[in-house]
C-alpha positions in Angstrom: -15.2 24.7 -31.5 -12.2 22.7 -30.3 -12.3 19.0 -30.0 -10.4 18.5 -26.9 -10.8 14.7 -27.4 -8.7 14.9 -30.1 -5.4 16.3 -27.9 -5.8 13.3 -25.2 -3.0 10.6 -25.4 -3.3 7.1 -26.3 -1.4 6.8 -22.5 -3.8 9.0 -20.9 -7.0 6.8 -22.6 -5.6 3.3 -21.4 -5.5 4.1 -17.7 -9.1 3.7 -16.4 -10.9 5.4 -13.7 -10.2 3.4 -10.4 -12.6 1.4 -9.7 -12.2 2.0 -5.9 -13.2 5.5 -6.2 -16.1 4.4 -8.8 -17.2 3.1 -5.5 -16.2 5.4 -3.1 -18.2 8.1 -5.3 -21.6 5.5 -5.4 -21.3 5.7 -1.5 -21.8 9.4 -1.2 -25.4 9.2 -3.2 -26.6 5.8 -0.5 -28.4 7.0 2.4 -26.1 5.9 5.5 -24.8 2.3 3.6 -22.7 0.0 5.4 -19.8 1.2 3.2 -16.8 -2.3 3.7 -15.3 -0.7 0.6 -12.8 2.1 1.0 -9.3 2.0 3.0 -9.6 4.7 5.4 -9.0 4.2 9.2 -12.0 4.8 11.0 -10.1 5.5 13.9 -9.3 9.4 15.1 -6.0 10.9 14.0 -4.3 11.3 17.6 -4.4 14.2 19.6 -0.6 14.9 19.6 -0.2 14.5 16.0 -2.8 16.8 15.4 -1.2 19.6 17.7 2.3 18.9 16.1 0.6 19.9 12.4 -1.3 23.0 14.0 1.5 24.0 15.6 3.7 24.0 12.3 0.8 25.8 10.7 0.7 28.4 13.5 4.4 28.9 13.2 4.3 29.5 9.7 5.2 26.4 8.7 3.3 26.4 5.3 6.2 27.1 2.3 7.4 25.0 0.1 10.6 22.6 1.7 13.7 21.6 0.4 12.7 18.7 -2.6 14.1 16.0 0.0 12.2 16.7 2.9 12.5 18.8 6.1 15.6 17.6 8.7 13.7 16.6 11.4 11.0 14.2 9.6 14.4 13.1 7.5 16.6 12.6 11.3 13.4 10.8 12.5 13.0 8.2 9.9 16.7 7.8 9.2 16.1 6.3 13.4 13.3 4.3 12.3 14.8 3.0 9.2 18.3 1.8 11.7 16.4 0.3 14.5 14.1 -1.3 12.2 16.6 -2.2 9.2 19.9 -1.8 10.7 20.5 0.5 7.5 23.1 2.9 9.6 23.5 5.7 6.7 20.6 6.3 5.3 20.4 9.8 4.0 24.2 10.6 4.8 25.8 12.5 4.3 24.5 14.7 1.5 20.8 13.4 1.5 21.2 10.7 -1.2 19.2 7.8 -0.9 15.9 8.8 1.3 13.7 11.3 -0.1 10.2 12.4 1.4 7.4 12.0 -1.0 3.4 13.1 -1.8 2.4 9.9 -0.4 3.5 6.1 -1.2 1.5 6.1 -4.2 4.1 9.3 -4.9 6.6 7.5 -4.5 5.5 4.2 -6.5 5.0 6.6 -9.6 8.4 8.5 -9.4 9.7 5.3 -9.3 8.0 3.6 -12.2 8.9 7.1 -13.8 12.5 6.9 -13.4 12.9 3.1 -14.2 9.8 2.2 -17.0 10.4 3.3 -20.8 9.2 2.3 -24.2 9.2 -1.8 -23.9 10.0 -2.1 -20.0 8.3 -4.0 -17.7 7.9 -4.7 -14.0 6.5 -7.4 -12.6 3.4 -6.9 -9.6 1.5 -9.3 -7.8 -1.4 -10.7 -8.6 -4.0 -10.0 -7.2 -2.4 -6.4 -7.2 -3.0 -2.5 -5.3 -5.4 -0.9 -8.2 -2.4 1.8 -8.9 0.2 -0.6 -9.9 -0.3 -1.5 -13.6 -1.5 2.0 -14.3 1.7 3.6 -12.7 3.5 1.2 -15.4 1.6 2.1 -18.0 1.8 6.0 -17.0 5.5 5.7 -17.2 5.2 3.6 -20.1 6.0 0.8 -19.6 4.3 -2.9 -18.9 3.4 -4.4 -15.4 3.4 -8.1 -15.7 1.6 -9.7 -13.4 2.5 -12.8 -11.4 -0.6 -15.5 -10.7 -0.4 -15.9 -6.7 -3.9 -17.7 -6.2 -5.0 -19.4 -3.9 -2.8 -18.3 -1.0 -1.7 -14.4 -2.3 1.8 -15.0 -1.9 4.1 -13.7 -4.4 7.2 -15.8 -4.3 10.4 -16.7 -6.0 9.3 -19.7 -7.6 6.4 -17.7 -9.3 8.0 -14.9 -10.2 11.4 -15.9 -12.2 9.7 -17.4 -15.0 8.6 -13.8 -16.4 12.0 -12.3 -15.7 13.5 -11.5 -19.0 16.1 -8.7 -20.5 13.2 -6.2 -20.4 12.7 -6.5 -16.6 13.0 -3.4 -14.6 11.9 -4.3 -10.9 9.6 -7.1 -9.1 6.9 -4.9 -6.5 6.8 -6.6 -3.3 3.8 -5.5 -1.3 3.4 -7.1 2.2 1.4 -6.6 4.2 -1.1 -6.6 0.8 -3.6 -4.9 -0.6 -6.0 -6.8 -1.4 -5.9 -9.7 1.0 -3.6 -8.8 4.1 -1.2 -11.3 3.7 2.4 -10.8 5.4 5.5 -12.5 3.4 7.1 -14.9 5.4 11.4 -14.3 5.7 11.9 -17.0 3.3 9.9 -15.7 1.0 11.7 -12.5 1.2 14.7 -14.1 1.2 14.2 -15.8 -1.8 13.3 -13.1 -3.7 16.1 -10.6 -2.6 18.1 -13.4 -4.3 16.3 -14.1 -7.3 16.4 -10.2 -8.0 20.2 -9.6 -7.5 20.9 -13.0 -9.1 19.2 -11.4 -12.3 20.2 -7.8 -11.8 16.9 -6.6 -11.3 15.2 -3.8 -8.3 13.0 -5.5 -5.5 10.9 -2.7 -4.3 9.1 -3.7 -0.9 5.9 -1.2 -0.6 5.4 -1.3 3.0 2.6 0.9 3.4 1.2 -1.1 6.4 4.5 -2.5 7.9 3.2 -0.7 10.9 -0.3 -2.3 10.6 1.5 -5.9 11.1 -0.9 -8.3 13.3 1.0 -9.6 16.5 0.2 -13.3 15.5 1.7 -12.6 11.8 5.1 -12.3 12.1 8.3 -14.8 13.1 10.7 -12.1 13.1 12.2 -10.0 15.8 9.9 -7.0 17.3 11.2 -3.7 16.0 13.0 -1.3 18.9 10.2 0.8 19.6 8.0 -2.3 20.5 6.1 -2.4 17.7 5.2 -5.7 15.2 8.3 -6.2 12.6 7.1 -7.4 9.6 9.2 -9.4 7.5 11.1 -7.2 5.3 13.8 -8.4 2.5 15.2 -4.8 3.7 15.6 -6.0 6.8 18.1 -8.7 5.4 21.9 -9.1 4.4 22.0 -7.8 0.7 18.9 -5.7 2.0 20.8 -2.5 1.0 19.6 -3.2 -2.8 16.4 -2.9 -1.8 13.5 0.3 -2.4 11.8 0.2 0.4 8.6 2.4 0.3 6.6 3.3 3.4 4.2 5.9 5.0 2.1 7.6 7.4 -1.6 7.4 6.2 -2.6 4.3 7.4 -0.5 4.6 10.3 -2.0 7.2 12.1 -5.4 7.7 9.9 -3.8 10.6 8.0 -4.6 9.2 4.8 -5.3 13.1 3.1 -1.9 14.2 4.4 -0.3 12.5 1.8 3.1 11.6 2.9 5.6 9.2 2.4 9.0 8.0 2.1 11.3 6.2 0.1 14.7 4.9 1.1 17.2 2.8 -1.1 20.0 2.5 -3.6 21.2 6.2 -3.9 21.4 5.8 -7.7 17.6 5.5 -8.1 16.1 8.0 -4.9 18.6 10.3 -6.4 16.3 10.6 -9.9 13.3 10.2 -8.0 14.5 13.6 -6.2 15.1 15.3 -9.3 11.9 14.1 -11.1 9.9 15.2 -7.8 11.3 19.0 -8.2 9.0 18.9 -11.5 6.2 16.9 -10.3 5.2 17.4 -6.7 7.8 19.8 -6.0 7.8 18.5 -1.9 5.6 16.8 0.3 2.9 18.6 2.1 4.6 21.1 4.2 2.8 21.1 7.8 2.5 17.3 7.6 6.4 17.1 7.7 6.4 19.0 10.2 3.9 16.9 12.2 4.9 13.4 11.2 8.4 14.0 13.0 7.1 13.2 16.2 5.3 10.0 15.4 8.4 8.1 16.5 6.4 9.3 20.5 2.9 7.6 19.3 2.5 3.9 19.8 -0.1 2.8 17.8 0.1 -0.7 18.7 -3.7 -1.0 20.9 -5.1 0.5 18.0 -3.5 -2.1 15.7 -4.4 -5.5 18.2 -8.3 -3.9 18.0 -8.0 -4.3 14.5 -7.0 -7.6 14.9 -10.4 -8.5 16.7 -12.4 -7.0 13.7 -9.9 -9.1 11.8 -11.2 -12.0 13.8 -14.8 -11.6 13.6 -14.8 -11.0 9.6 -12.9 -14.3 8.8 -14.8 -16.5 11.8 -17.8 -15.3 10.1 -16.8 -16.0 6.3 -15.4 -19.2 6.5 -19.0 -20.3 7.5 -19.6 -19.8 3.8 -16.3 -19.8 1.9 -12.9 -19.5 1.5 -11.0 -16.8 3.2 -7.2 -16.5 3.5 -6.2 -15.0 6.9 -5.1 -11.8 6.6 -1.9 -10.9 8.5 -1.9 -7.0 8.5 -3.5 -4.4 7.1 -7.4 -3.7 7.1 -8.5 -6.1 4.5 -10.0 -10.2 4.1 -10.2 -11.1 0.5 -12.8 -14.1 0.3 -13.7 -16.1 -2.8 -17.2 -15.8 -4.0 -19.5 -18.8 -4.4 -18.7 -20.8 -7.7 -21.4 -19.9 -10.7 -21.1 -16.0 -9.0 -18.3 -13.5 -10.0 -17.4 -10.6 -7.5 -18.8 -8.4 -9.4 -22.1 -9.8 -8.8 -21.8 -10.2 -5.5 -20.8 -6.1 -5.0 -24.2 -5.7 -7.1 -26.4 -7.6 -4.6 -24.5 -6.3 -1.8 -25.0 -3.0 -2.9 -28.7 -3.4 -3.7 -29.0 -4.4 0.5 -26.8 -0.9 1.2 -23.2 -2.9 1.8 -20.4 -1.1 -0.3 -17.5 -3.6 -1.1 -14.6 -3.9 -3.8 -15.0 -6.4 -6.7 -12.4 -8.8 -7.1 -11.6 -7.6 -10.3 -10.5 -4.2 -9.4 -7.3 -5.8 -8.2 -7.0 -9.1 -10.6 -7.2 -10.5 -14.2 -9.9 -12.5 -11.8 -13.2 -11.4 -10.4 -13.7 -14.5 -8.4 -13.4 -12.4 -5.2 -14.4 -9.6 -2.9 -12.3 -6.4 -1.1 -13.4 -6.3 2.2 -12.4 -3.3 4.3 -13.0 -3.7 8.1 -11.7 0.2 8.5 -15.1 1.4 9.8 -17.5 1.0 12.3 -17.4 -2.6 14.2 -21.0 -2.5 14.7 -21.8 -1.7 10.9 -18.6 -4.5 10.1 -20.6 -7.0 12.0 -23.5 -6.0 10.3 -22.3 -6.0 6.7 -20.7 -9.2 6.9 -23.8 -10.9 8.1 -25.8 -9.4 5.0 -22.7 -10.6 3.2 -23.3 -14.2 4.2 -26.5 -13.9 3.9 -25.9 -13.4 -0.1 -23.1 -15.8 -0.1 -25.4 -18.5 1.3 -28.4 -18.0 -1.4 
């Protein structure tokens, strides 16, 4: 009989099973839990975006597309990327330099693919999104990450001390995941200097640039009305920058899987060629449909948000420390001292409350993922059970 363990790679056997999903898959056997654990918009996908994808379904919209991307989804961001950015020739005039990808998390791994070999390194945040030291070590290479406790900002200052000749690219990710905090413009400005100072890639992974709270941000509002949030891309010099963004969290189309990546031409230009042998092109009928979001304004969804936002940090600092989050769907709080996050997911679970463990996202496990993507009624509820744990 084979021994299949035998063919696995050492590469394959030190990436771990996320532990988000680890949770995501203990949710399905609770009955009805008060689940503050996984990202996924609660709200509905809306109605015109849904038309637009059966429409490119019902129109036979459902080959494969050219590796870059369809035109129109490529004419629409290349708008959204110039009023936003003020980048005027993105994806001109043969393509190079924006390229339409299985999601962001597609885009993060082509990228660690095309710049991570043997003895390279990155450097991430910490604490971090769960995917980024495993994309490194897929590609393999080393993410190295960068202490940002207590405030979960990743500066300049904490960062150039583990630059060295191996250094590949610093990960920006703002608005974060874990904690929802926004990087202030100096802090981007900073950074885009440290990084072309020492001749090294700042990649911004702005899943949530969209999901930006009104009272986060000192910067201009974008041209469509929307919250801008502070972008290094959206400074002089900010042509060096890979700027990574998407549609999922957006517009609650997380399972469409679609993204984009726009930057230096030299690096989307191997990210395009690795794509042709990876995921071939994003998902057909969501290009399609994700052209028109530039006519959705998502922006009440995004201030009701803000008043979950609200609630969940009011009601934690009653009990501990809780950074406020700026954007995104997310509060980070430290556990009690003596108590690891770990064991504070246990008894939360135990009580039918579904959160993240610190740990999951950090060389710490000194605090909790809170998602407040879901229900407010079962929000309010979960963080009162929360406190309740936090308080005994």
């Amino acid at each position: 009989m084979l021994d299949a363990s035998r063919l696995i790679t050492d590469r394959a056997r030190a990436i771990d099973w996320s532990g988000i999903r680890k949770v995501f898959e203990l949710g399905a056997t609770l009955n009805d839990p008060v689940n503050l654990s996984i990202g996924q918009p609660d709200f509905p996908v809306p109605d015109a975006l849904k038309q637009a994808a059966i429409n490119a379904i019902r129109a036979d919209c459902n080959g494969y597309t050219p590796t870059r991307g369809i035109a129109p989804l490529r004419e629409s961001i290349a708008r959204r990327l110039h009023n936003d950015l003020g980048w005027a020739h993105v994806g001109e005039p043969n393509g190079s330099g924006l390229l339409i990808t299985a999601g962001t998390s597609g885009a993060l791994a082509l990228a660690a693919l095309v710049m991570l070999g043997a003895g390279d390194e990155c450097i991430i945040p910490d604490p971090y999104f769960a995917a980024y030291p495993h994309m490194a070590t897929l590609a393999g290479g080393r993410a190295v990450p960068v202490d940002t406790y207590p405030d979960f900002r990743l500066t300049a200052e904490r960062v150039e001390p583990h630059i060295n000749e191996r250094t590949k690219y610093v990960l920006l990710n703002s608005p974060s995941n874990p904690a929802g905090v926004v990087a202030s413009k100096r802090d981007c400005e900073e950074l885009l200097d440290l990084c072309r100072r020492r001749g090294v890639l700042l990649i911004s992974d702005e899943i949530y640039d969209e999901f930006t709270f009104s009272d986060a941000t000192t910067d201009a509002r974008a041209a469509d009305g929307a919250p801008a949030c502070p972008s290094p891309a959206r400074l002089p010099g900010g042509e060096d920058v890979l700027v990574i963004r998407g549609f999922g969290k957006t517009y609650g189309v997380t399972g469409w899987r679609l993204g984009y990546v726009a930057g230096p031409s030299a690096i989307v230009d191997e990210m395009a060629k690795l794509q042709q042998y990876t995921y071939v092109c994003a998902p057909t009928p969501a290009q399609h449909a994700c052209a028109i979001v530039d006519q959705i304004d998502m922006t009440p969804t995004v201030e009701a948000y803000k008043a979950r936002r609200d609630l969940v940090v009011q009601r934690l600092r009653e009990v501990t420390e809780v950074t406020t989050p700026g954007g995104a769907f997310y509060a980070f709080p430290k556990v009690p001292d003596g108590m690891t996050g770990t064991e504070l997911f246990r008894k939360g679970v135990e009580r039918n409350v579904l959160t993240i463990p610190g740990g999951v996202f950090s060389t710490r496990d000194t605090h909790l993922r809170i998602s407040f993507a879901t229900d407010p009624a079962k929000v309010e509820r979960g963080i009162d059970i929360l406190c309740e744990l936090m308080r005994t």
